[in-house]
C-alpha positions as CSV (number, residue, x, y, z in Angstrom):
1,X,-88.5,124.1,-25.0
2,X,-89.8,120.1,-26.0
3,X,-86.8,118.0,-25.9
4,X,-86.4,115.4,-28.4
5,X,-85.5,111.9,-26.6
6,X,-82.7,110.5,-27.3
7,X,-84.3,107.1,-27.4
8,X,-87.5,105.5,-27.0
9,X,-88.8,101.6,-26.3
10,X,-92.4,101.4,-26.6
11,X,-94.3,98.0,-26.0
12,X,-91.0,95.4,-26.0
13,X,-91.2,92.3,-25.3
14,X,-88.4,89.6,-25.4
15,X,-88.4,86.2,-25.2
16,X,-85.8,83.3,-24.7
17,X,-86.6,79.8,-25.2
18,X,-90.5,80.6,-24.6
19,X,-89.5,82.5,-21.1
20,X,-90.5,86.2,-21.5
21,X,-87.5,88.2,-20.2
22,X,-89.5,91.4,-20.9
23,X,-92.9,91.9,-21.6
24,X,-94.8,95.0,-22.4
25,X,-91.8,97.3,-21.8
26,X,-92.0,101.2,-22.2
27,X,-88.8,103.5,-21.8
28,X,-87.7,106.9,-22.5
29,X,-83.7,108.2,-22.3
30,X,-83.4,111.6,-22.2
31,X,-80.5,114.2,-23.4
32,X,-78.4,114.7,-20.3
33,X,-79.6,111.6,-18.5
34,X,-76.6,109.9,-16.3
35,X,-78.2,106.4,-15.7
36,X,-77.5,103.4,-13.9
37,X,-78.8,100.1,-14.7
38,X,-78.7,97.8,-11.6
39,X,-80.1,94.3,-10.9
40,X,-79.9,90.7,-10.3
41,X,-77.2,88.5,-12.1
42,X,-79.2,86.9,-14.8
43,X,-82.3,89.5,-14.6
44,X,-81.4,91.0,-18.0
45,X,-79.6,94.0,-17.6
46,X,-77.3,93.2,-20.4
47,X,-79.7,92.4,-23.2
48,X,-81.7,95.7,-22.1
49,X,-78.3,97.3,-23.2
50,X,-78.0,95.1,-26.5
51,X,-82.2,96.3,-26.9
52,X,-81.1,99.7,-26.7
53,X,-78.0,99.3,-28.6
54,X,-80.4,97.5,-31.5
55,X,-77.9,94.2,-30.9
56,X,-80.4,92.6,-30.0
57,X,-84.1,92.3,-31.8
58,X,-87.1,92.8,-30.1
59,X,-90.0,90.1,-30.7
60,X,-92.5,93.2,-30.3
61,X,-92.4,96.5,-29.9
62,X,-90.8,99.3,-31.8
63,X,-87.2,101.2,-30.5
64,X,-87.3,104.3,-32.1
65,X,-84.2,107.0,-32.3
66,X,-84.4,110.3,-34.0
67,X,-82.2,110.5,-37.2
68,X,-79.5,113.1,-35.8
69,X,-79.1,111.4,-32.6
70,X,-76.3,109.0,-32.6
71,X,-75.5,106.0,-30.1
72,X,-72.5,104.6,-29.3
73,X,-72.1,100.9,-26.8
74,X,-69.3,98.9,-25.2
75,X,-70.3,95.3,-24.3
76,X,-68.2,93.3,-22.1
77,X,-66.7,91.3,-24.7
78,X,-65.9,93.1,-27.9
79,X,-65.3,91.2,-31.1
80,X,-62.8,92.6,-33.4
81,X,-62.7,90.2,-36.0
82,X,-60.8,92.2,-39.3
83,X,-58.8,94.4,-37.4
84,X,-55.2,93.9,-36.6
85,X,-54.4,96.3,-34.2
86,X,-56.5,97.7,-30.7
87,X,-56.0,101.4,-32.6
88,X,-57.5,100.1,-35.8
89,X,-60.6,99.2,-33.6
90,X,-60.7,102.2,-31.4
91,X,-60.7,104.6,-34.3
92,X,-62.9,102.8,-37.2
93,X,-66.0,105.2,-36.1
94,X,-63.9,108.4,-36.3
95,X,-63.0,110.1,-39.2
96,X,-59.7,110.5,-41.2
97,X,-57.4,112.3,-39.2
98,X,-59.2,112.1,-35.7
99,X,-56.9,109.4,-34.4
100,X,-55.6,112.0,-31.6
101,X,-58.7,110.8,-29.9
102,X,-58.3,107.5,-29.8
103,X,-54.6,108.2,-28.5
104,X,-55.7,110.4,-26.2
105,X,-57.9,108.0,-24.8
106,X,-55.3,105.5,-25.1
107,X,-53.4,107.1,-22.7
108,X,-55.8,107.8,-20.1
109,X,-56.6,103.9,-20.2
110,X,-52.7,103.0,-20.6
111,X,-53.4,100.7,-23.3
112,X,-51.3,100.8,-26.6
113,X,-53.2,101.6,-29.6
114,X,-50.5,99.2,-31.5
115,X,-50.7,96.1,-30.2
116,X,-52.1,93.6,-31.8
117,X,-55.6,92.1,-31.7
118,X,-54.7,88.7,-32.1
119,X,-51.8,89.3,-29.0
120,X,-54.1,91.5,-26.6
121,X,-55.9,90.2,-23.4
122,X,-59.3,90.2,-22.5
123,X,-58.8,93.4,-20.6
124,X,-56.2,95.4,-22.8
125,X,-59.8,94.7,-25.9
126,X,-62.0,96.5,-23.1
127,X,-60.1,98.8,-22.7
128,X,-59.7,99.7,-26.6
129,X,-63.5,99.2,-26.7
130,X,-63.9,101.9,-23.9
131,X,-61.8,104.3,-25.8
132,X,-63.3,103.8,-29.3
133,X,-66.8,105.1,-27.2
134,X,-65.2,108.0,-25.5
135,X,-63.2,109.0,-28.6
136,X,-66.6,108.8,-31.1
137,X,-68.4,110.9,-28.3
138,X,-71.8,109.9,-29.3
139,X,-75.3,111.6,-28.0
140,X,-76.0,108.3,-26.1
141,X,-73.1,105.8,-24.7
142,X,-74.2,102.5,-23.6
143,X,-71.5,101.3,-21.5
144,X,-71.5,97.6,-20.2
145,X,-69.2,97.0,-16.6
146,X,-66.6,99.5,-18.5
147,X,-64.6,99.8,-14.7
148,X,-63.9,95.9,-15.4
149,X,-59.9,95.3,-15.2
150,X,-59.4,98.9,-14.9
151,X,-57.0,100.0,-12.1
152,X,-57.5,102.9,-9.8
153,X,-55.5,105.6,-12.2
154,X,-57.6,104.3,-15.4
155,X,-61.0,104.4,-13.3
156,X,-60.6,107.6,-11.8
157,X,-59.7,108.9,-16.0
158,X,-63.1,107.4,-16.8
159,X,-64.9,108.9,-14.4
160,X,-63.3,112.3,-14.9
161,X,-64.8,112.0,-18.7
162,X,-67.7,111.0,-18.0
163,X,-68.7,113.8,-15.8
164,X,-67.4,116.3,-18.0
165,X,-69.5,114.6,-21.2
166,X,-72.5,116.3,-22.7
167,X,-73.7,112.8,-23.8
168,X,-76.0,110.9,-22.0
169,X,-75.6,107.7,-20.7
170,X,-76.8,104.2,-19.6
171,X,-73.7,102.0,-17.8
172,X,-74.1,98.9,-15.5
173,X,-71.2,98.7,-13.1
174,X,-70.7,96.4,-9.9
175,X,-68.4,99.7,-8.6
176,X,-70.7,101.4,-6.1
177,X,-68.4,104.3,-5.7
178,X,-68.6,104.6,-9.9
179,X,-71.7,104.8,-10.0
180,X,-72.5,107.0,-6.9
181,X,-70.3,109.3,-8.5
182,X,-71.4,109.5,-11.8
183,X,-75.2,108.5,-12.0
184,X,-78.2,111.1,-11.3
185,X,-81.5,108.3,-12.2
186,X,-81.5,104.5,-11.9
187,X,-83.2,101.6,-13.9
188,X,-83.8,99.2,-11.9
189,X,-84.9,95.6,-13.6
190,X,-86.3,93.2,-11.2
191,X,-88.6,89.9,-12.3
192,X,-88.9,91.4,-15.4
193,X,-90.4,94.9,-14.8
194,X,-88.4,98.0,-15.6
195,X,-88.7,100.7,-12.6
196,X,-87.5,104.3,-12.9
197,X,-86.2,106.5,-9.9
198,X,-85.6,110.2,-10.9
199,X,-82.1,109.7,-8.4
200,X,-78.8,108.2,-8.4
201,X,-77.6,105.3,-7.4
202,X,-77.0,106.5,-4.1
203,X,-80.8,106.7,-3.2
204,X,-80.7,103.3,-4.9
205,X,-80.8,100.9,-1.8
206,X,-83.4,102.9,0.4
207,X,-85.7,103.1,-3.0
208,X,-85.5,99.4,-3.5
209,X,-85.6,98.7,0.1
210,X,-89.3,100.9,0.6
211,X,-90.9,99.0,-2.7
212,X,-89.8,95.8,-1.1
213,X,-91.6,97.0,2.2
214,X,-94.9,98.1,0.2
215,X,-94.8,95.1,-1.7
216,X,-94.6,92.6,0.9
217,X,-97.3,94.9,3.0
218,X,-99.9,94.3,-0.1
219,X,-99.2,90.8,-0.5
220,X,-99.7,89.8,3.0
221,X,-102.9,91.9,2.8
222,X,-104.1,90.1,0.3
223,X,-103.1,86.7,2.1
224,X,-105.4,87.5,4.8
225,X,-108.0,88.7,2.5
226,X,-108.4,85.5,0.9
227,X,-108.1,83.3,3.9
228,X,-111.0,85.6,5.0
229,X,-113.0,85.2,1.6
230,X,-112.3,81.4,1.3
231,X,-113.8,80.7,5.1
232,X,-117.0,82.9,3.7
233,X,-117.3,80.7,0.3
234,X,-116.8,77.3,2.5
235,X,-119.3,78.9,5.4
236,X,-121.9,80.9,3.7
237,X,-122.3,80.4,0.4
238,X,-125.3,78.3,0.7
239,X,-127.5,81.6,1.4
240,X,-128.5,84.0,-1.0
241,X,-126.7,81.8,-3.7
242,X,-127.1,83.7,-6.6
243,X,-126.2,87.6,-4.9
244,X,-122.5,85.4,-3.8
245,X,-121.5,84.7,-7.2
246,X,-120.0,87.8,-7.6
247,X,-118.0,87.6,-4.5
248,X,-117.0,84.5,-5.3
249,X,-115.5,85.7,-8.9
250,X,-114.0,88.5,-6.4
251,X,-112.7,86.0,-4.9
252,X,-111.2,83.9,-8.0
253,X,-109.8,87.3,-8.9
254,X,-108.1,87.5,-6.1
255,X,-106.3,84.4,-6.3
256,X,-105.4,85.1,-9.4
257,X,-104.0,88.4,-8.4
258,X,-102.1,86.2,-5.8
259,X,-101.0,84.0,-8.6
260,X,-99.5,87.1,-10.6
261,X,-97.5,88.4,-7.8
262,X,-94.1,86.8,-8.7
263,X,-92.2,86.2,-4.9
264,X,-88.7,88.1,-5.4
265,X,-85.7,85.6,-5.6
266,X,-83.7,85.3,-2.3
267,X,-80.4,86.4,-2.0
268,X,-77.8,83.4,-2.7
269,X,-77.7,81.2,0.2
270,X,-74.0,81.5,0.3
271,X,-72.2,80.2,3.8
272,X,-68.7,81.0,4.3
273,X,-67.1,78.5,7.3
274,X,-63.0,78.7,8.3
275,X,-61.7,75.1,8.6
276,X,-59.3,74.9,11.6
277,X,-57.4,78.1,13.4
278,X,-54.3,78.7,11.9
279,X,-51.2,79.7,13.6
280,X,-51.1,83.3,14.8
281,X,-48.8,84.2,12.3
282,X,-49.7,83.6,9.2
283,X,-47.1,84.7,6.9
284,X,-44.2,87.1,7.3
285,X,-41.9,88.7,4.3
286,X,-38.4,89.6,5.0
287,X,-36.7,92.4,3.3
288,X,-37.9,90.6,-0.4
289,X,-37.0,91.5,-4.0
290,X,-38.5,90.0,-6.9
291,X,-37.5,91.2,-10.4
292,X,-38.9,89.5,-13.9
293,X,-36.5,90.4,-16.2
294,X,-35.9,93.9,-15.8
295,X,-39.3,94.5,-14.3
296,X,-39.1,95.0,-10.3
297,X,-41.9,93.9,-8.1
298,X,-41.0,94.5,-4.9
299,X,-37.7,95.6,-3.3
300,X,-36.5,95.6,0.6
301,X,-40.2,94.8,1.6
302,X,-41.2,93.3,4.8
303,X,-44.7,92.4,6.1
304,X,-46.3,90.4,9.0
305,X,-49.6,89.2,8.2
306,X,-51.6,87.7,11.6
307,X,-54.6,85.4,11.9
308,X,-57.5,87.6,11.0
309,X,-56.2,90.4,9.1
310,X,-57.6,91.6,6.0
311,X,-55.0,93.0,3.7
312,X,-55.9,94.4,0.7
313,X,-53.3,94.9,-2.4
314,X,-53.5,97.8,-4.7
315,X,-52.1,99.4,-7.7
316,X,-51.8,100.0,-11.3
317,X,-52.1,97.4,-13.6
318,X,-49.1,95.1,-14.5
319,X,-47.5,96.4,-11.4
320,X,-47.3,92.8,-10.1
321,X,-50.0,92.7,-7.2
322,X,-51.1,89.0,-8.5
323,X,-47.1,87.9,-8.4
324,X,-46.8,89.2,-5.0
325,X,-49.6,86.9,-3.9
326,X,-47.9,84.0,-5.5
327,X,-44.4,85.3,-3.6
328,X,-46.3,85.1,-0.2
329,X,-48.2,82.2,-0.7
330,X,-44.7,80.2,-1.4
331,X,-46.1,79.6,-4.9
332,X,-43.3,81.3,-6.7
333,X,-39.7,82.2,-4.9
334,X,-38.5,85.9,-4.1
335,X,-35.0,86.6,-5.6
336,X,-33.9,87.7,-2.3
337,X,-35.3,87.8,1.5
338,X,-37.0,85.3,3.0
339,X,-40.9,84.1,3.3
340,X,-42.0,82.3,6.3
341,X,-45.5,80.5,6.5
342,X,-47.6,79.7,9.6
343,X,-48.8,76.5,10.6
344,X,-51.7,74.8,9.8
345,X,-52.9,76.9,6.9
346,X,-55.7,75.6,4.2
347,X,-55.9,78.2,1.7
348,X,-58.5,78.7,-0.9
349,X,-58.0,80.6,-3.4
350,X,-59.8,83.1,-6.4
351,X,-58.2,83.5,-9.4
352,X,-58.6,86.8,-11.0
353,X,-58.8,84.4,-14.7
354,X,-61.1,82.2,-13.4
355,X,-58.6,79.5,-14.3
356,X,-60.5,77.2,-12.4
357,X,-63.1,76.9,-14.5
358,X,-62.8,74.8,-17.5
359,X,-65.3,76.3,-20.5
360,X,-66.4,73.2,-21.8
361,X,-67.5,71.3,-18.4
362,X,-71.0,71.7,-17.0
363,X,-71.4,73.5,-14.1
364,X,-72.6,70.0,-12.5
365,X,-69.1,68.4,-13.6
366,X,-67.3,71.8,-12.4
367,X,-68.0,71.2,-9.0
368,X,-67.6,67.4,-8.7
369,X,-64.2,67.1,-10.4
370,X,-61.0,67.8,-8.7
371,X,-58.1,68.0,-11.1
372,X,-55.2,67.9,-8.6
373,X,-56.8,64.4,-7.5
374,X,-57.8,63.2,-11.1
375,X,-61.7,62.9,-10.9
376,X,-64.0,63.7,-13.4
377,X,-67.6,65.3,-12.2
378,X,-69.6,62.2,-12.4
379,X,-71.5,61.9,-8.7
380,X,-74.9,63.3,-8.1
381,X,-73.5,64.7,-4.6
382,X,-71.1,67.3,-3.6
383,X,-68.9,67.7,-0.1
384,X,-69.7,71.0,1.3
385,X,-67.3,71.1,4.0
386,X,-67.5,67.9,4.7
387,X,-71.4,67.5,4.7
388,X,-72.7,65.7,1.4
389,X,-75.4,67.6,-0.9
390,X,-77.1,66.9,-4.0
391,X,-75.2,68.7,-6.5
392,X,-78.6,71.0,-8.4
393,X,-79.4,71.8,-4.6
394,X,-76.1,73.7,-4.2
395,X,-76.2,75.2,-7.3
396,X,-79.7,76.6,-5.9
397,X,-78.4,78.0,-3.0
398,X,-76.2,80.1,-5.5
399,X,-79.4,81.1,-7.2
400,X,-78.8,78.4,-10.7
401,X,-81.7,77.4,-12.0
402,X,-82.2,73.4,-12.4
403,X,-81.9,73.5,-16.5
404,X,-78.7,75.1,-15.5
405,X,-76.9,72.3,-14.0
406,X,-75.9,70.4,-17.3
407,X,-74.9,73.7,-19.2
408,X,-71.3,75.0,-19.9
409,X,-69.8,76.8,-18.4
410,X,-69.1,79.0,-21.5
411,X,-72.7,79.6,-21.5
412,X,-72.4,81.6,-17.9
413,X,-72.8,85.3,-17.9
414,X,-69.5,86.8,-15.7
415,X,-71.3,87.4,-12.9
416,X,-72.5,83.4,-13.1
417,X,-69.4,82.4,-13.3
418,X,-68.0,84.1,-10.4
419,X,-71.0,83.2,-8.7
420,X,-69.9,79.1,-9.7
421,X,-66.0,79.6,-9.0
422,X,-67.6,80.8,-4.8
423,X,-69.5,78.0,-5.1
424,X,-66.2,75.6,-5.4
425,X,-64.6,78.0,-3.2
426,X,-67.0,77.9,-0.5
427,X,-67.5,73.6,-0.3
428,X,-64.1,73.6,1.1
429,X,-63.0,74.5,4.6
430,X,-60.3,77.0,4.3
431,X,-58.5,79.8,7.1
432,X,-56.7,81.7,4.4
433,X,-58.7,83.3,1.8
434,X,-57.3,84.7,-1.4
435,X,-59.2,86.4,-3.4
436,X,-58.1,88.3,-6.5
437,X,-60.2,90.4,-7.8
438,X,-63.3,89.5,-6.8
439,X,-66.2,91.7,-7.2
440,X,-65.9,91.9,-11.3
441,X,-69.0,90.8,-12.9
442,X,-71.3,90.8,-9.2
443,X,-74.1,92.2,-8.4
444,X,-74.9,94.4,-5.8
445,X,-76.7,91.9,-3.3
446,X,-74.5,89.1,-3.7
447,X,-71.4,91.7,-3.1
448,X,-73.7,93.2,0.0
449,X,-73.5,89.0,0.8
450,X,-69.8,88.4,0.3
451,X,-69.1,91.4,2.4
452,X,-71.4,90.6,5.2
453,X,-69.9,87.0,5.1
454,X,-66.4,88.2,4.8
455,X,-67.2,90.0,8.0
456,X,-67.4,87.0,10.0
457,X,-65.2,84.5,9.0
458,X,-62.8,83.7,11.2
459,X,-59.8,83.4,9.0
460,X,-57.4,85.5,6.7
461,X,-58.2,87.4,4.3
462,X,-56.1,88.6,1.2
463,X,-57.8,90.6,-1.5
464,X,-56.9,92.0,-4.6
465,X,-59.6,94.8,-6.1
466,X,-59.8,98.1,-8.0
467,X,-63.4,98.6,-6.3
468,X,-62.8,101.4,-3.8
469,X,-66.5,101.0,-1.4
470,X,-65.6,97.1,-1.3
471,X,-62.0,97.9,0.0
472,X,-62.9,100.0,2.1
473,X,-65.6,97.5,3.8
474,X,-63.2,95.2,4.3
475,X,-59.4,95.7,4.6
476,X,-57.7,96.5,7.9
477,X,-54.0,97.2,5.7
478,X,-54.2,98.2,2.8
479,X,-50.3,97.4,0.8
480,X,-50.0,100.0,-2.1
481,X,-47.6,98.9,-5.3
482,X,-46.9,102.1,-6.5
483,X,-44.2,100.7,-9.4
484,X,-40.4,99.9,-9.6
485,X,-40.9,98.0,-6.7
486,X,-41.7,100.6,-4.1
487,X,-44.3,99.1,-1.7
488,X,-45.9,101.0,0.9
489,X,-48.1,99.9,3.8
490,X,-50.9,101.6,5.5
491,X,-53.8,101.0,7.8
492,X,-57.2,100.9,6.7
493,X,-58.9,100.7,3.4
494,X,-58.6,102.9,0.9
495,X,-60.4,106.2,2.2
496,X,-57.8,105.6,5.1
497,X,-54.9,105.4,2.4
498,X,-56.2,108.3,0.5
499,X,-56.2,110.6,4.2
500,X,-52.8,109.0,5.6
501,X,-51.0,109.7,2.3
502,X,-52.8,113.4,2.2
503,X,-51.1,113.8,5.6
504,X,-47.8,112.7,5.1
505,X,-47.9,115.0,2.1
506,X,-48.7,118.2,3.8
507,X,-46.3,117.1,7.0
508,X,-43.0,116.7,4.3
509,X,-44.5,119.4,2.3
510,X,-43.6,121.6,5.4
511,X,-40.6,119.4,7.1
512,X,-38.8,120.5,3.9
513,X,-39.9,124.1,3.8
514,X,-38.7,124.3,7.7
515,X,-35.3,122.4,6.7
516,X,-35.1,124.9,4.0
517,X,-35.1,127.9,6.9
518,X,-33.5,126.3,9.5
519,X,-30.5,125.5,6.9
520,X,-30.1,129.3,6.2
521,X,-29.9,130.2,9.3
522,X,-26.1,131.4,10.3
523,X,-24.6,132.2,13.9
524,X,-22.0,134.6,12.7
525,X,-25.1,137.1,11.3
526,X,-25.0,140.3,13.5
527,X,-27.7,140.0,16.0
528,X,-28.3,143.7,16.4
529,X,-31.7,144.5,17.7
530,X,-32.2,141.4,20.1
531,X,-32.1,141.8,23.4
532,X,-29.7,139.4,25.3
533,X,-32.6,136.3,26.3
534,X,-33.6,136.8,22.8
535,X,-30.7,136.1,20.7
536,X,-29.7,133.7,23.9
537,X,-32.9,131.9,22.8
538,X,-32.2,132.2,18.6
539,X,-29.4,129.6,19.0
540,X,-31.3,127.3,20.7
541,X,-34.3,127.1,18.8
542,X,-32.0,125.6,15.9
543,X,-31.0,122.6,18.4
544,X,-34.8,122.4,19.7
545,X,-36.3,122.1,16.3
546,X,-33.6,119.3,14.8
547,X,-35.0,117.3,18.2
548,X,-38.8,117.5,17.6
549,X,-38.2,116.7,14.0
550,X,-36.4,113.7,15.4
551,X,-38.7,112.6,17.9
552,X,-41.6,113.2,14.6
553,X,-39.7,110.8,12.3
554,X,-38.9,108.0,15.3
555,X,-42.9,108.2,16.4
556,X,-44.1,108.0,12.5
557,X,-41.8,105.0,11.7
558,X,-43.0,103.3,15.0
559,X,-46.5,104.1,13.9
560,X,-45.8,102.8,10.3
561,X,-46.2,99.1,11.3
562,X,-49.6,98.2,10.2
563,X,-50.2,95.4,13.1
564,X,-49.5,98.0,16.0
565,X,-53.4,99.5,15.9
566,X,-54.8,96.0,16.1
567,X,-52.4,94.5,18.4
568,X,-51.8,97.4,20.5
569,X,-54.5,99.8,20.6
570,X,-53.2,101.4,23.9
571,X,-49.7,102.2,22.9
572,X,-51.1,103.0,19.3
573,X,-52.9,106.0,20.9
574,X,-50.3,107.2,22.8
575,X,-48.1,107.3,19.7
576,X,-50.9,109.0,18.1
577,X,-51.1,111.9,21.3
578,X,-47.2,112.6,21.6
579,X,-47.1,112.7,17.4
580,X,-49.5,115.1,17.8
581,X,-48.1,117.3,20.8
582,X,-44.4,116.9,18.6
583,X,-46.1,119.0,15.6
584,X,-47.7,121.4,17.6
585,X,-44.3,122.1,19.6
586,X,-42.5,121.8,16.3
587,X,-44.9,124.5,14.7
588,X,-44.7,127.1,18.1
589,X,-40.7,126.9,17.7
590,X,-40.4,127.1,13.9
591,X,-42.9,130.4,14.6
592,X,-40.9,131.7,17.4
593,X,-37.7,131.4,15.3
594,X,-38.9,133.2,12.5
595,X,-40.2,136.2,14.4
596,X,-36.9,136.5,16.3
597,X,-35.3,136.3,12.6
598,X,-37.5,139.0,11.7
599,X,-36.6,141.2,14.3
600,X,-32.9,140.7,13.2
C-alpha cells in the first residue's frame, strides 16, 4: 500500500539578509513519523518549523500538503491578539461543542481555560497553545520547545499523549529524556544541510559523532592531497606542459572543493572559574515556614547545604521552588525558623525571567553595564574575572557573531539569550551558583558544555529544572516540594528520587499491612494445637517485631539526612547493611508468626 506523505519540501531555499539559511532543501514527513529536530542555537531549526507550518515563505521551492491532510503548530511565543480568554484561544480550531477537549487538556497542563489573555504569563499562553494542538489533533503537529515551563506532572501528561497519538510529529526540545522517549527518526540541521537518521534521538549523539569522524577523515585527505598536488605544480609543471593542464584544473578543483567544505562551529568557549572557597557551610535552614497569604511554601523544614553540594529543587509549578531560593539566599525572610549563611560567599545568580536582561540594550551594552553600580555599557572591554577582553571577543567565545554585538537583545532567539545571561554570569567570580531553570531554550552541546563545566567547579551549586537527564547529571540532593508546604529531601538526582520514593512505598505499603496483623493478634485466643515452645514463642514474636520495626524507623531517619553519604560514606554503608539485615529479620518473624497463627 503507497502512503500518501503527509508533507513534502522540494528544492527550498531561504534566505536572510542575503545569507542563505537553506539552500536546495528536499524533505519528506511521513504518516506515523515521531521526529526530532536537533541543532545548534541559531542553525534554523525554528524557521524549518515555521517552513513546514507555511509561517514562513520560501524564496524557492514548492511545500506541498495533500488536501485531507491537516497540520497543526505551537511556536514558542503564541500571539493571541482578539481573544480574551486562554480557552477562547485553545478552542478557536475546534468545532461547536468540542470544548471538552480543550478542558481536558486544560487539566492535564493545569492551566485555566478562563483566565484572561491580557492577565496570563508567558508560560500559562504556552501552555494554552499546547492544548489548542493536542485538542485539534491534527495529522501533523509541529510542536516548538512545548516541555518549556512545564513541570514534571504536565511533562510526563504530554508525553503520555503523544505516544498514544496517531498523528505524526516534528518537535524540537532541549529535554533529552523527552525526546528519547518519544522520537523514533531525527533531523538534524547543521551549516545549513538537512540530514535524516531513520532512529531516535537516542542514536542521535553516536550518529552525529561518526559523520563528524568521516568528515574530518576526508577533509584532512584532501589537505594532504593538495599539499601533495601543489609541490607537483611548483616542481614539475615545466614538463610535458600541455598533458599538466588537466591536473592542474584537478588541482583548482580541488581547492575549490576545500573552499566548499564549511569547518563546523566550535562549541562555545564557555569557562566556568569559583572565586574564593567559601566557608564549609554554606547555608543551613532551621525548622522554616513561609506562607504568602494562605499559600504555604514550606513548613518545619531544615537543610544543611555544604561547600560543593549540588542540590537540585523540584516540583509542580507555583509550588514556590523560586521563593524558597530567595528564603535561603536571605533575599526574602521566613515567617518562622531561622536561616544561617556561610562565610565568604559571592553568589551569582540565573533568573528563570531572564530579568537581567534589559530588551532594548545591545548585547554589547548588556554586558558592560552594571545597574547595581549605575554604569551604562559604553567601554569597548569587559572584566572576565578580573582579566580585561574586548567585548565582540567574548561574545565570540559564546558563539555571537560580530554583526551581533550592537543588536537587541529582543532580537535574541531564547536559546541566545540564555546563552548572553552565562555570558554575564560567567565574567564574574562566584562560589555559589544559582541557577533557575537553566537549560530552557539550549541546545544540546552547549547543555553537554554547562554540564561538563558544572562538573568541575569548585563551588555550590543550586538548581532549579523540570529537565529530568540534566538533574540527574548533576544533583547530589535532590529537595522535592510536593505542595502545602511538605518538603522532602533525598539523595541523588531524580532517577535516585523516583527509586528511594518507590522503596519507601513498598516498605510502608507492608509496615501497615504487618501493623494491621500484629494489631489483631490477642493473647486470651485459645492456643489449642501449639505445642508448649510454640505458643511460648507466639507471644514473643509480637514483642520481637514492634523492636525490628523500631530499629527500621531509627536507621531510615538516620539515613534520611542527605549530607551523611557524602560526609560519611563508612557509617552510610553500615546503615545501609543493618537496614537491610532489620527487613530481612522483620520479614522471617512476621512469616513465623503467621504460620504459628495458622496452626491456631
Amino acid at each position: 500500500m503507497v502512503r500518501i506523505p503527509l508533507l513534502q519540501l522540494c528544492g527550498i531555499s531561504v534566505n536572510f539578509g542575503g545569507k542563505p539559511l537553506f539552500e536546495g532543501l528536499n524533505l519528506v514527513i511521513q504518516p506515523g513519523d515521531r521526529v526530532a529536530l536537533v541543532g545548534r542555537n541559531g542553525s534554523g531549526k525554528s524557521t524549518l518549523l515555521k517552513l513546514m507550518a507555511a509561517v514562513v515563505e520560501q524564496d524557492k521551492g514548492t511545500r506541498v500538503i495533500p488536501p485531507q491532510i491537516s497540520v497543526g503548530y505551537m511556536e514558542q511565543e503564541p500571539t493571541m491578539e482578539g481573544f480574551s480568554t486562554l480557552g477562547d484561544y485553545a478552542a478557536s480550531g475546534l468545532a461547536s461543542g468540542e470544548m471538552y477537549r480543550v478542558e481536558r487538556a486544560g487539566a492535564g497542563l493545569k492551566f485555566e481555560p478562563s483566565r484572561a489573555v491580557s492577565a496570563a504569563s508567558g508560560g500559562e499562553r504556552r501552555k494554552s497553545a499546547l492544548a489548542k494542538l493536542i485538542a485539534e489533533a491534527p495529522d501533523l503537529m509541529l510542536l516548538d520547545e512545548p516541555t518549556n515551563h512545564l513541570d514534571m506532572e504536565a511533562i510526563a501528561w504530554v508525553e503520555n499523549e503523544l505516544k498514544t497519538t496517531r498523528s505524526g510529529y516534528v518537535l524540537i526540545s532541549h529535554d533529552r529524556a523527552f525526546l528519547r522517549a518519544l522520537t523514533k527518526a531525527t533531523l538534524w540541521i547543521d551549516r545549513g544541510q538537512v540530514r535524516r537518521n531513520e532512529k531516535g534521538f537516542g542514536e542521535f549523539e553516536s550518529w552525529r559523532d561518526k559523520i563528524w569522524e568521516d568528515e574530518d577523515m576526508r577533509r584532512h585527505k584532501m589537505e594532504r592531497r593538495i599539499r601533495s598536488e601543489g609541490r607537483w605544480a611548483v616542481e614539475g609543471i615545466s614538463a610535458r606542459r600541455k598533458r599538466n593542464q588537466g591536473r592542474l584544473r584537478a588541482l583548482q578543483g580541488l581547492r575549490a572543493d576545500r573552499a566548499a567544505l564549511i569547518l563546523r562551529q566550535g562549541a562555545a568557549a564557555m569557562e566556568l572559574l569559583s572565586g574564593p572557597k567559601s566557608g564549609r557551610k554554606v547555608i543551613e535552614a532551621l525548622n522554616i515556614y513561609k506562607a504568602y497569604q494562605n499559600h504555604v511554601i514550606v513548613k518545619r523544614f531544615s537543610l544543611s547545604i555544604q561547600r560543593g553540594d549540588r542540590v537540585a529543587f523540584v516540583g509542580p509549578n507555583g509550588v514556590g521552588k523560586t521563593s524558597l531560593l530567595k528564603i535561603l539566599l536571605g533575599q526574602e525572610t521566613p515567617d518562622a525558623g531561622e536561616i544561617r549563611l556561610g562565610t565568604n560567599l559571592a553568589p551569582a545568580i540565573f533568573d528563570q525571567a531572564r530579568a537581567q536582561l534589559a530588551p532594548k540594550m545591545s548585547l554589547w551594552e548588556s554586558l558592560t553595564s552594571d545597574p547595581d553600580m549605575g554604569v551604562v555599557g559604553k567601554a569597548d572591554h569587559i572584566l572576565v574575572r578580573g582579566e580585561p577582553k574586548h567585548v565582540v571577543g567574548y561574545l565570540k567565545e559564546f558563539l555571537f557573531a560580530d554583526a551581533q554585538a550592537r543588536a537587541p537583545v529582543c532580537s535574541l532567539s531564547g536559546g541566545e539569550k540564555a546563552r548572553l545571561l552565562l555570558a554575564k554570569l560567567m565574567a564574574k567570580e562566584s562560589n555559589l551558583l544559582v541557577l533557575d531553570e537553566p537549560t530552557n531554550d539550549l541546545d544540546v552541546e552547549t547543555l553537554d558544555l554547562l554540564q561538563e563545566l558544572l562538573d568541575d567547579y569548585d563551588g555550590t551549586v543550586l538548581l532549579v529544572s523540570h529537565d529530568r537527564d540534566f538533574l540527574d547529571r548533576i544533583a547530589t540532593t535532590t529537595v522535592v516540594m510536593e505542595g502545602d508546604g511538605q518538603v522532602t529531601v533525598y539523595a541523588g538526582g531524580w532517577s535516585d528520587y523516583q527509586a528511594q520514593k518507590k522503596e519507601i512505598s513498598v516498605v510502608e505499603k507492608k509496615i501497615e499491612q504487618k501493623v494491621k496483623a500484629v494489631s489483631n493478634f490477642s493473647n486470651d485466643r485459645d492456643k489449642k494445637g501449639l505445642s508448649f515452645t510454640e505458643k511460648h514463642r507466639l507471644k514473643e514474636l509480637p514483642e520481637l517485631i514492634d523492636k525490628l520495626e523500631m530499629e527500621i524507623r531509627r536507621l531510615e531517619a538516620y539515613m534520611s539526612d542527605p549530607e551523611l553519604f557524602t560526609r560519611e560514606p563508612i557509617k552510610f554503608q553500615k546503615a545501609t547493611d543493618a537496614l537491610v539485615e532489620r527487613h530481612s529479620a522483620l520479614h522471617d518473624a512476621e512469616e513465623e508468626w503467621m504460620s504459628l497463627e495458622d496452626k491456631v
